[in-house]
N, C-alpha and C positions, 0 to 999 in steps of 0.2 A: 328289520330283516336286512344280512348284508347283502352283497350283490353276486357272492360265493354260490349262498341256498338260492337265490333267483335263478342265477344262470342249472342249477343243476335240476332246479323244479320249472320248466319253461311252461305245463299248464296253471301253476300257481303265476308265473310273470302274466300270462294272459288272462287271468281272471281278475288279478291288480289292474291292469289296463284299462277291463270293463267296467268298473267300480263308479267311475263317474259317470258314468252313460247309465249306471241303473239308477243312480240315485236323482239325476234329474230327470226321467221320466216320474218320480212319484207312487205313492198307489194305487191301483189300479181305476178305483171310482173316481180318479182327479181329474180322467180324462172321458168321464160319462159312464164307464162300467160300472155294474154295482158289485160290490164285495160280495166275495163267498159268504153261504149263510154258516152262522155258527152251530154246530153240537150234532149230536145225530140225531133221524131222523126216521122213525119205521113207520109204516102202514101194516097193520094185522087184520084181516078179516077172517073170519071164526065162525065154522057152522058147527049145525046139528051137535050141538053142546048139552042142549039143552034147558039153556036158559042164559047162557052168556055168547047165544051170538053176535054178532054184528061185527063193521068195522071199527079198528080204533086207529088212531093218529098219537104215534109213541115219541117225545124227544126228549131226549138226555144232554146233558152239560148246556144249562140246567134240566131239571126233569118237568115235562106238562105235556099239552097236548091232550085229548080225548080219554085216553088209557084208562080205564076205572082205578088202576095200581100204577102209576107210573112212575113212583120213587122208587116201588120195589121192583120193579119190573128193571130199571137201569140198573138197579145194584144188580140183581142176578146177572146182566149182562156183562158190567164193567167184571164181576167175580169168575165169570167164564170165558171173557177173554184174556186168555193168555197167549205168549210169543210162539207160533208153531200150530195153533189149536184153531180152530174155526169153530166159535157159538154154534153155527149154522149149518154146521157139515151133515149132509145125511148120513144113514147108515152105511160102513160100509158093503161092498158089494161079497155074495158070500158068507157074511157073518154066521154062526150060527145061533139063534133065535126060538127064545121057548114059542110054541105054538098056541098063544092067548092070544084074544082078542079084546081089546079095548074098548072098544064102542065106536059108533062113526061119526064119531070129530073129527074135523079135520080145519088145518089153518096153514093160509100164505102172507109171507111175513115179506116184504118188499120195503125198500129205501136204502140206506147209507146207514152203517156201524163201524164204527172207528176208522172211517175214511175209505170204504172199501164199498163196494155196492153189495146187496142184501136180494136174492130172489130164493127165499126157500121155502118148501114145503112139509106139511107136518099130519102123519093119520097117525094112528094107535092101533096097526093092524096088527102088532105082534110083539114080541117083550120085547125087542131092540126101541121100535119104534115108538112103544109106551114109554119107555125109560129115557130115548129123546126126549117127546112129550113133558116128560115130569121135570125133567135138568131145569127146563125153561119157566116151569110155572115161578112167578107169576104174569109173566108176559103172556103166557098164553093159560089159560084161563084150567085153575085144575078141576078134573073132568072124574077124579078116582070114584068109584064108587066105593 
């Protein structure tokens, strides 16, 4: 890099500066922290199902954890996130919604997906919220009759 682009990029000159000073402090556990944990990370617990409830422990990249599905369960997630889109978004407000009823399942899905924090909640009180519901099976357990 000449000293032309330096002087005309002055936070590029400063972040050259700092270069030596990050690299001898090291990684982070060098100095007793412990590293970020890898991959993601859900907690699902799942009632009045009917026979798939309870808690699971879902982790992706690699897939294990508790999960009864949890290869398919990340694929549907890695396939639903896309740039823009939230897996996890509830309905929006408004929508309009055939007026069915699903049954009373219901699931809160908690942890960390694709680096982002996870607190959302799931019933099947009506076609939107069935149709959430269904996006996500097999993470959450399908309930169709």
């Amino acid at each position: 890099m000449d000293h032309f682009r330096l002087r005309r990029h002055p936070l590029l000159l400063g972040a050259l500066a700092l270069l030596p000073l990050t690299a001898a402090v090291g990684p982070a556990h060098a100095h007793g922290q412990r590293p970020a944990p890898h991959g993601d990370r859900l907690l699902v617990t799942v009632r009045h199902t009917g026979g798939a409830d309870g808690v699971y422990v879902l982790r992706c990249h690699p897939a294990g954890g508790t999960h009864p599905a949890a290869g398919r369960a990340c694929a549907v997630l890695e396939r639903r996130t896309v740039w823009g889109r939230d897996p996890f978004a509830p309905v929006p407000p408004h929508r309009h919604c055939t007026l069915q009823y699903g049954g009373p399942a219901t699931a809160h899905v908690t942890g960390r997906w694709a680096g982002r924090p996870v607190d959302a909640w799931f019933d099947r009180g009506d076609g939107c919220r069935i149709a959430r519901w269904d996006a996500l099976v097999p993470l959450l357990p399908d309930v169709r009759s």
